[in-house]
PARO-562982 format. One record per residue: residue number from 1; residue in one letter; x, y, z of N, C-alpha, C in turn. Coordinates in pm, 1 decimal. Layout:
+-----+------+----------+----------+----------+----------+----------+----------+----------+----------+----------+
: seq : type :      n_x :      n_y :      n_z :     ca_x :     ca_y :     ca_z :      c_x :      c_y :      c_z :
+-----+------+----------+----------+----------+----------+----------+----------+----------+----------+----------+
: NUM :    A :        X :        Y :        Z :        X :        Y :        Z :        X :        Y :        Z :
...
+-----+------+----------+----------+----------+----------+----------+----------+----------+----------+----------+
This chain:
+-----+------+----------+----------+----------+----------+----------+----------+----------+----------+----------+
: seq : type :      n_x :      n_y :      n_z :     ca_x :     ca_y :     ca_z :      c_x :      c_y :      c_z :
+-----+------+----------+----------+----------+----------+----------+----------+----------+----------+----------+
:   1 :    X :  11255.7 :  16001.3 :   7868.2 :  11120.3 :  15969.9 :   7836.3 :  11030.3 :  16082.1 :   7884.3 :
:   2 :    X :  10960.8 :  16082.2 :   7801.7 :  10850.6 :  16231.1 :   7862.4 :  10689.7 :  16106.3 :   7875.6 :
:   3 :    X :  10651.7 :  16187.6 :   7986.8 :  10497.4 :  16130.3 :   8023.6 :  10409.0 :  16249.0 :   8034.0 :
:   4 :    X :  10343.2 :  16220.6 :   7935.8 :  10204.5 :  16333.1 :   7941.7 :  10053.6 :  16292.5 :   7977.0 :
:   5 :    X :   9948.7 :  16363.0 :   7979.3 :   9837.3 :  16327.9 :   7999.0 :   9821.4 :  16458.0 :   8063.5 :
:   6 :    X :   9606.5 :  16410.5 :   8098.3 :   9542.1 :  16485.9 :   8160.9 :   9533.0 :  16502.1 :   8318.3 :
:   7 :    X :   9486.1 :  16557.3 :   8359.7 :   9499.3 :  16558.9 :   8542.3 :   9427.9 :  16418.3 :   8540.4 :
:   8 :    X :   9495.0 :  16343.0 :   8640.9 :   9447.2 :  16216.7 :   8737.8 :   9428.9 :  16122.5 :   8625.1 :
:   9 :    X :   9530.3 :  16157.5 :   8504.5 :   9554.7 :  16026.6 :   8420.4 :   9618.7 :  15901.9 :   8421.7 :
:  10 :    X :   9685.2 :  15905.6 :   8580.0 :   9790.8 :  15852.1 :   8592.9 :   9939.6 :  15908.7 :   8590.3 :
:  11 :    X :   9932.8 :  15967.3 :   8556.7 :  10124.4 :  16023.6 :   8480.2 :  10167.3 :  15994.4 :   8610.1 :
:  12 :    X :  10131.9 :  16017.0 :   8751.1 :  10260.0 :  15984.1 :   8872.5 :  10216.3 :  15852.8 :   8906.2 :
:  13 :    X :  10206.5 :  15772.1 :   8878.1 :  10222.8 :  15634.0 :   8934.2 :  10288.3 :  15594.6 :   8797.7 :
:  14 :    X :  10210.6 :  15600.3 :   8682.4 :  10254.7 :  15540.3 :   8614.3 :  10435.4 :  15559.2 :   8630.2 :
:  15 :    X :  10475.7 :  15680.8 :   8620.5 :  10599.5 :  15727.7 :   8635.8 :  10698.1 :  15665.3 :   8757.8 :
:  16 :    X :  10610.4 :  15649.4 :   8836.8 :  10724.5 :  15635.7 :   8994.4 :  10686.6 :  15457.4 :   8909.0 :
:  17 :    X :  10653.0 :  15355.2 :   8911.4 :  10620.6 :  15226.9 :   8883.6 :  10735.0 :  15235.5 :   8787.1 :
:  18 :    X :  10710.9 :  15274.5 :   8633.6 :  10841.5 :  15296.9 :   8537.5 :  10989.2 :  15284.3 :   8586.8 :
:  19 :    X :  10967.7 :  15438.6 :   8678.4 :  11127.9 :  15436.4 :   8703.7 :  11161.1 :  15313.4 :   8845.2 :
:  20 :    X :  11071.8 :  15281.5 :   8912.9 :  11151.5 :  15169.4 :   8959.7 :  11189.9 :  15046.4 :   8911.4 :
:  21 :    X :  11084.6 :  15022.1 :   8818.8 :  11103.3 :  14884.0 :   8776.6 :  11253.5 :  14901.0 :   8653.8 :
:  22 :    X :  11263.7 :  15010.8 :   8614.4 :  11409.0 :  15030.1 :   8491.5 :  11476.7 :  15120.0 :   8561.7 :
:  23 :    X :  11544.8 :  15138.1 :   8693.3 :  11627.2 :  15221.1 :   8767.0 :  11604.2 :  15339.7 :   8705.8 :
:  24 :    X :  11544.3 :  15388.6 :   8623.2 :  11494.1 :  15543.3 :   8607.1 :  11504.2 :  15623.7 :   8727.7 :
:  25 :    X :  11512.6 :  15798.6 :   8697.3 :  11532.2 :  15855.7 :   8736.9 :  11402.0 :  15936.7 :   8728.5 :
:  26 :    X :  11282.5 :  15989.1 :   8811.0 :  11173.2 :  16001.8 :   8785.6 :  11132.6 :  16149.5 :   8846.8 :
:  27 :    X :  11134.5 :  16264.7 :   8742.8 :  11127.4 :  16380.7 :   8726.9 :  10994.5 :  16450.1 :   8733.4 :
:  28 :    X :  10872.3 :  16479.4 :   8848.6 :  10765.4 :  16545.0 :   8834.3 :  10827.3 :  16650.7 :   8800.0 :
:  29 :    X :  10791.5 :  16735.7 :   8627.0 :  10818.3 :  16853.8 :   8645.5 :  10741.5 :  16979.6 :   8726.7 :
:  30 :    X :  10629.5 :  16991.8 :   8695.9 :  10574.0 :  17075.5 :   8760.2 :  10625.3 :  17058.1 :   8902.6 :
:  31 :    X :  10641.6 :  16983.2 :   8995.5 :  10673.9 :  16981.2 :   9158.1 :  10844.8 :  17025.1 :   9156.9 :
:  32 :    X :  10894.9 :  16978.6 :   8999.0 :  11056.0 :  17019.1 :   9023.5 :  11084.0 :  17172.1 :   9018.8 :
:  33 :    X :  10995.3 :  17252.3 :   8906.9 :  11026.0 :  17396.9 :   8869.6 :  10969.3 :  17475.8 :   9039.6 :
:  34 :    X :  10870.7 :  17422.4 :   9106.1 :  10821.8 :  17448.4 :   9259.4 :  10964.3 :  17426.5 :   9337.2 :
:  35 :    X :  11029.6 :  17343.8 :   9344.0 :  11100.4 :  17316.3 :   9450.5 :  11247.7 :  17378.4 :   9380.8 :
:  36 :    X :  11267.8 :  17397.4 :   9272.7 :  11423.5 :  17427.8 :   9199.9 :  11365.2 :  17643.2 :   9220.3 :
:  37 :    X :  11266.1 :  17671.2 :   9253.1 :  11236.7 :  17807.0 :   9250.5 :  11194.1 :  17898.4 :   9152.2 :
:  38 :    X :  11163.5 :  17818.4 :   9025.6 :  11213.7 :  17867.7 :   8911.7 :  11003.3 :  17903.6 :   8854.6 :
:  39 :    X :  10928.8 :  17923.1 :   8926.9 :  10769.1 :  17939.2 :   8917.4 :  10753.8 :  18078.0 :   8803.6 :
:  40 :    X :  10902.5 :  18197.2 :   8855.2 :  10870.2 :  18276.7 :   8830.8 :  10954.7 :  18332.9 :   8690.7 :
:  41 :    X :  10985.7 :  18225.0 :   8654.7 :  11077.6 :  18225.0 :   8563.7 :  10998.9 :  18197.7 :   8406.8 :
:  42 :    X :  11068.1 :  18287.6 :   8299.5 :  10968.3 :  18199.8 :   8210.1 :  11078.6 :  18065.4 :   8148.4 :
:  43 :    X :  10962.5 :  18024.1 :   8022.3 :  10997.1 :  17884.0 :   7971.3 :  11135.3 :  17867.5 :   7972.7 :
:  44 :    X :  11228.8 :  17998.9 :   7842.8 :  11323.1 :  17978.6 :   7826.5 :  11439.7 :  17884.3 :   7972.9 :
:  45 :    X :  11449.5 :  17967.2 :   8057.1 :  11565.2 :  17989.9 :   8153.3 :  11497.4 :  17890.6 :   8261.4 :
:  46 :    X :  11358.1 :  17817.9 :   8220.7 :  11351.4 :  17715.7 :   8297.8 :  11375.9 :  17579.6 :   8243.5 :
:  47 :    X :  11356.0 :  17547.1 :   8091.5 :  11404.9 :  17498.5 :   8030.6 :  11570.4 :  17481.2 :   7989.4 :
:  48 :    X :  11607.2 :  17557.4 :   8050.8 :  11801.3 :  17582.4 :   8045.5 :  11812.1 :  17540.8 :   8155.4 :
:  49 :    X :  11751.5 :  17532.4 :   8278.7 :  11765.9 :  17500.2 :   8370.8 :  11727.0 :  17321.2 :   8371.2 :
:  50 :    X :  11655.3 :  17310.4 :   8328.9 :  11635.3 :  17148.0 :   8328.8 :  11737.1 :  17091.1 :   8247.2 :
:  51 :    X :  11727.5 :  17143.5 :   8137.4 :  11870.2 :  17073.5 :   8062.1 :  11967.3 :  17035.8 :   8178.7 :
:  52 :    X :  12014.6 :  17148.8 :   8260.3 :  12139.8 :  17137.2 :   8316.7 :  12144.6 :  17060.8 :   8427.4 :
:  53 :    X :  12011.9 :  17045.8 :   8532.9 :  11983.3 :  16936.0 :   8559.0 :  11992.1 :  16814.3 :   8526.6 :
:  54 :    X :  11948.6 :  16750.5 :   8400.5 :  11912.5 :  16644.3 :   8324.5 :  12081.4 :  16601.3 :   8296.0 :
:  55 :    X :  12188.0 :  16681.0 :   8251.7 :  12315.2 :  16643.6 :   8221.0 :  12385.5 :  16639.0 :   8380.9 :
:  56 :    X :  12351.4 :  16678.6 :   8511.5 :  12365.5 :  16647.5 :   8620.9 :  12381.6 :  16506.5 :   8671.1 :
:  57 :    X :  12241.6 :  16450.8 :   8604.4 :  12188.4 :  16337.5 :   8662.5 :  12293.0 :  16200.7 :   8655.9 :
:  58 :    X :  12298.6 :  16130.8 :   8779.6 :  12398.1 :  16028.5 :   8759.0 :  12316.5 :  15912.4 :   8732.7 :
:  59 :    X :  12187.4 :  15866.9 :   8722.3 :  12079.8 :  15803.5 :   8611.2 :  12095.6 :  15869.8 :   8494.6 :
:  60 :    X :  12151.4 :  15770.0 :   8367.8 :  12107.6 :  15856.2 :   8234.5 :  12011.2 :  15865.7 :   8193.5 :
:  61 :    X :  11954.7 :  15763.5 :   8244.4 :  11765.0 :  15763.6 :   8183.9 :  11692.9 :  15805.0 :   8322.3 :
:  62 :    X :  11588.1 :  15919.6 :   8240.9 :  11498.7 :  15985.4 :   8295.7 :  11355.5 :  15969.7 :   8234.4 :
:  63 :    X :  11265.1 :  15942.4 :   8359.6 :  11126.3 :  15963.4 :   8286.3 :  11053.5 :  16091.5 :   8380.5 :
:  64 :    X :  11017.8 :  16206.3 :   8243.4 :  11043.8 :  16298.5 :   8308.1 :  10908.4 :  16342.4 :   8262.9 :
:  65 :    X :  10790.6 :  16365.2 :   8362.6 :  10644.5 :  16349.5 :   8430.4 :  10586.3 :  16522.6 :   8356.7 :
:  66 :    X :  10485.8 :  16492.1 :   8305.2 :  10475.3 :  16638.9 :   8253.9 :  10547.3 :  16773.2 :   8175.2 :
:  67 :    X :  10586.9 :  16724.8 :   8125.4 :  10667.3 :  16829.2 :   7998.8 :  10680.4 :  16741.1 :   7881.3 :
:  68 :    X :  10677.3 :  16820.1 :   7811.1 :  10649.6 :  16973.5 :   7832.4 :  10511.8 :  17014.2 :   7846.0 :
:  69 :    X :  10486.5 :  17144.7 :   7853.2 :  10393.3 :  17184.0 :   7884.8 :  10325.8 :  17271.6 :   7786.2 :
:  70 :    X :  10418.9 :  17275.9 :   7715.8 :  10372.5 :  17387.8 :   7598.3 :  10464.6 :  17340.1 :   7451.5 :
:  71 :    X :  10454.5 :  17429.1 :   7367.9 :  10498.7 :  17436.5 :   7214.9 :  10649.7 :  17478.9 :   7207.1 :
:  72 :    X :  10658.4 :  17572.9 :   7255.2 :  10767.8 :  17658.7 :   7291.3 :  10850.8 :  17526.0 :   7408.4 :
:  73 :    X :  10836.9 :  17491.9 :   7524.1 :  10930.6 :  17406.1 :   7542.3 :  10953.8 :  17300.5 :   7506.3 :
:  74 :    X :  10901.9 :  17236.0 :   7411.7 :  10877.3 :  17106.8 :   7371.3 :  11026.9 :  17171.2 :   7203.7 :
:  75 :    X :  10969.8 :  17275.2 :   7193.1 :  11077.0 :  17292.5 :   7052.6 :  11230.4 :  17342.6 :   7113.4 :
:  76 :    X :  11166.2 :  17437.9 :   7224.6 :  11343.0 :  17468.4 :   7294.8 :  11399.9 :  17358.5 :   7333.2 :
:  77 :    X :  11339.8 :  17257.2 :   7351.5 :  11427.2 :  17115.3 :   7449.9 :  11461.4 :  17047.0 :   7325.9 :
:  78 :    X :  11420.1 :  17014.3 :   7233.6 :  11449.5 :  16952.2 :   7119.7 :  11586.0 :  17009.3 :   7058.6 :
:  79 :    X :  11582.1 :  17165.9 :   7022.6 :  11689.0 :  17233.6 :   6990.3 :  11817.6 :  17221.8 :   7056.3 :
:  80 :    X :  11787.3 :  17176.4 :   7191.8 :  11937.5 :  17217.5 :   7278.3 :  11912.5 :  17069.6 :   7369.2 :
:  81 :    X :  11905.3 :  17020.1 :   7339.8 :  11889.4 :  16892.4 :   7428.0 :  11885.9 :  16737.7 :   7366.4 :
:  82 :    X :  11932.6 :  16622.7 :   7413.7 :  11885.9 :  16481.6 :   7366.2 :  11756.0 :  16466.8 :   7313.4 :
:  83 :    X :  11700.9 :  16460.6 :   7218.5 :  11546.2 :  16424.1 :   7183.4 :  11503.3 :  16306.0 :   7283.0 :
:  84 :    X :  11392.4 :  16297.6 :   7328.9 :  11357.6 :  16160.7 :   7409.9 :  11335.3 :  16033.6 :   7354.0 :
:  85 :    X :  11349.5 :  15917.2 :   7422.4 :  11367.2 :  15811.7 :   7337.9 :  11197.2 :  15791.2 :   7366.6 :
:  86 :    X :  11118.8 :  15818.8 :   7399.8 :  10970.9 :  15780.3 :   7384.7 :  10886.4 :  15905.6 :   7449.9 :
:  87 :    X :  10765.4 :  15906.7 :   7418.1 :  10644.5 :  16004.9 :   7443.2 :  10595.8 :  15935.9 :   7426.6 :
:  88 :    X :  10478.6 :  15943.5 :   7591.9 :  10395.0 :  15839.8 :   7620.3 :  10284.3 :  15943.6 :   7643.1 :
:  89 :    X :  10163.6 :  15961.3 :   7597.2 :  10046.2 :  16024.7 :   7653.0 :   9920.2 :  15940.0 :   7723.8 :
:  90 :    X :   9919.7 :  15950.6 :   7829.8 :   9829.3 :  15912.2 :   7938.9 :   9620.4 :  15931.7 :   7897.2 :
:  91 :    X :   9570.3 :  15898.2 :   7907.9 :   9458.8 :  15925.0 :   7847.4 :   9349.0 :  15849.4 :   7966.3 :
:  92 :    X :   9239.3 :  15908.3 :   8004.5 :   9134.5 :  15858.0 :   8085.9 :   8979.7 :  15923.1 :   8042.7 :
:  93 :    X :   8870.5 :  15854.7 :   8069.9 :   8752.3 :  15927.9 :   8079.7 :   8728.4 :  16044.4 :   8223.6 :
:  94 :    X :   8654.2 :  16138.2 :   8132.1 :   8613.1 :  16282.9 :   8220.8 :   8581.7 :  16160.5 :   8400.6 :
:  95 :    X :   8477.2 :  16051.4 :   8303.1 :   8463.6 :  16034.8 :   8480.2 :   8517.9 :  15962.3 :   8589.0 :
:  96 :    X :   8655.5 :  15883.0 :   8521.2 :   8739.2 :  15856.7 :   8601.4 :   8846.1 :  15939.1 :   8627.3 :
:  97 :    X :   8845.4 :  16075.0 :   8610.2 :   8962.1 :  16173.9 :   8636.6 :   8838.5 :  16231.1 :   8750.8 :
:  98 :    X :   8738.6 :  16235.1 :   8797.8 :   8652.5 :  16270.5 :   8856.6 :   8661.1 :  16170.9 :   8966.8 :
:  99 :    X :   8667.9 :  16071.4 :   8943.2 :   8644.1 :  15987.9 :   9073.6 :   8778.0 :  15973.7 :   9107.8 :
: 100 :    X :   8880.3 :  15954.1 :   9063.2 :   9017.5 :  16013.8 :   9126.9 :   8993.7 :  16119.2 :   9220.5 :
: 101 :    X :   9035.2 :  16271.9 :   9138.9 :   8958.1 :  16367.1 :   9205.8 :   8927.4 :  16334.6 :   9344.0 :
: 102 :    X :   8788.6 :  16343.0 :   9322.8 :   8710.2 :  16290.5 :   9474.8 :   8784.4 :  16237.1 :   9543.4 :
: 103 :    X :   8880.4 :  16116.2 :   9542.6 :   8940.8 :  16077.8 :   9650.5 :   9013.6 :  16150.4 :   9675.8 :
: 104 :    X :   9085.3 :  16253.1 :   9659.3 :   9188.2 :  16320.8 :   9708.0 :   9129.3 :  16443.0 :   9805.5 :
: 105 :    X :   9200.2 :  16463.5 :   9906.2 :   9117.1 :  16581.8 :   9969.2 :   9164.1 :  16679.9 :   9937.3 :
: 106 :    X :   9022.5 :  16820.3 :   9900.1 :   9084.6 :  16950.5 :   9833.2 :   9158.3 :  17043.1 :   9900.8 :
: 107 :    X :   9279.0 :  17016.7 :  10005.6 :   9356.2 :  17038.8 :  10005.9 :   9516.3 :  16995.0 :   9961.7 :
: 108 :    X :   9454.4 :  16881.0 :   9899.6 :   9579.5 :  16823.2 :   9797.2 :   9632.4 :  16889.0 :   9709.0 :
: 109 :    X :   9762.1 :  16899.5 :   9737.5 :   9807.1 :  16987.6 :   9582.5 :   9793.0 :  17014.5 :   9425.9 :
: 110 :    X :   9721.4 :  16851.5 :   9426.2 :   9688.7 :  16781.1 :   9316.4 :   9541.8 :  16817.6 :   9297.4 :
: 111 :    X :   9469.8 :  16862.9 :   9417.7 :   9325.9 :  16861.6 :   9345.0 :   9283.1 :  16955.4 :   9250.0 :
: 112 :    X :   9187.3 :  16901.3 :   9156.5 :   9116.8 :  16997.9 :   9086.9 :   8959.4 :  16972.2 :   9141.9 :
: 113 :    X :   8887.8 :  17075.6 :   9163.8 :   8737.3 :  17055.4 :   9145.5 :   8649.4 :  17009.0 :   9046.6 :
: 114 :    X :   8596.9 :  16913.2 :   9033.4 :   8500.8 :  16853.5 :   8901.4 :   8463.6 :  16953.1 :   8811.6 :
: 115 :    X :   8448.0 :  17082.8 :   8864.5 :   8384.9 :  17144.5 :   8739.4 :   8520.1 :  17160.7 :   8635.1 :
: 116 :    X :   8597.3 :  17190.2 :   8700.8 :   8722.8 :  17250.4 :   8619.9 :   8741.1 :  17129.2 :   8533.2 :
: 117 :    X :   8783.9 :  16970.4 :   8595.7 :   8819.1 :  16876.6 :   8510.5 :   8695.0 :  16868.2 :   8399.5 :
: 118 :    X :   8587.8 :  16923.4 :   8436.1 :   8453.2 :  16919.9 :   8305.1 :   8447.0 :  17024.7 :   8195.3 :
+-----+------+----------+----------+----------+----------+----------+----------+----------+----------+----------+
């Protein structure tokens, strides 16, 4: 399953809630390509890299948080990979991605500054 949306749309709760309630296996990508090393890598060979991950996994079902991210991985993963059984896009108003925001302190990894989300 792929989960998309805008910043502070939800996509990580909704996601961690998902995969517990259906034993899912629950994939932030952006925090995975950070922690797997792969920042400096482009799409291709990070996308080869998730595949090989994803056929790793001893959960077959994955709901997997942000990806793609672009055109190009969304068509490379299709080409060489299981198509997903759903795409879910997350959707909120400017001013509740703002008042999210705000609660988080801007040293959160997650924060964006209001102007940017505007």
């Amino acid at each position: 399953m792929f989960l998309l949306g805008q910043k502070a749309s939800g996509k990580s709760t909704v996601a961690r809630k998902m995969a517990a309630r259906t034993n899912m296996k629950h994939i932030d990508f952006p925090k995975w390509v950070v922690d797997s090393g792969l920042e400096e890598q482009g799409d291709e060979a990070v996308c080869l890299q998730l595949i090989q991950t994803l056929a790793e996994q001893q959960k077959p079902r994955v709901v997997l948080e942000s990806f793609p991210q672009n055109e190009f991985q969304a068509k490379f993963f299709l080409r060489n990979c299981t198509p997903p059984s759903n795409v879910f896009s997350l959707t909120c108003s400017i001013d509740i991605s703002q008042e999210r925001m705000n609660s988080l302190q801007d040293t959160d990894s997650n924060y964006v500054s209001s102007i940017a989300l505007s």
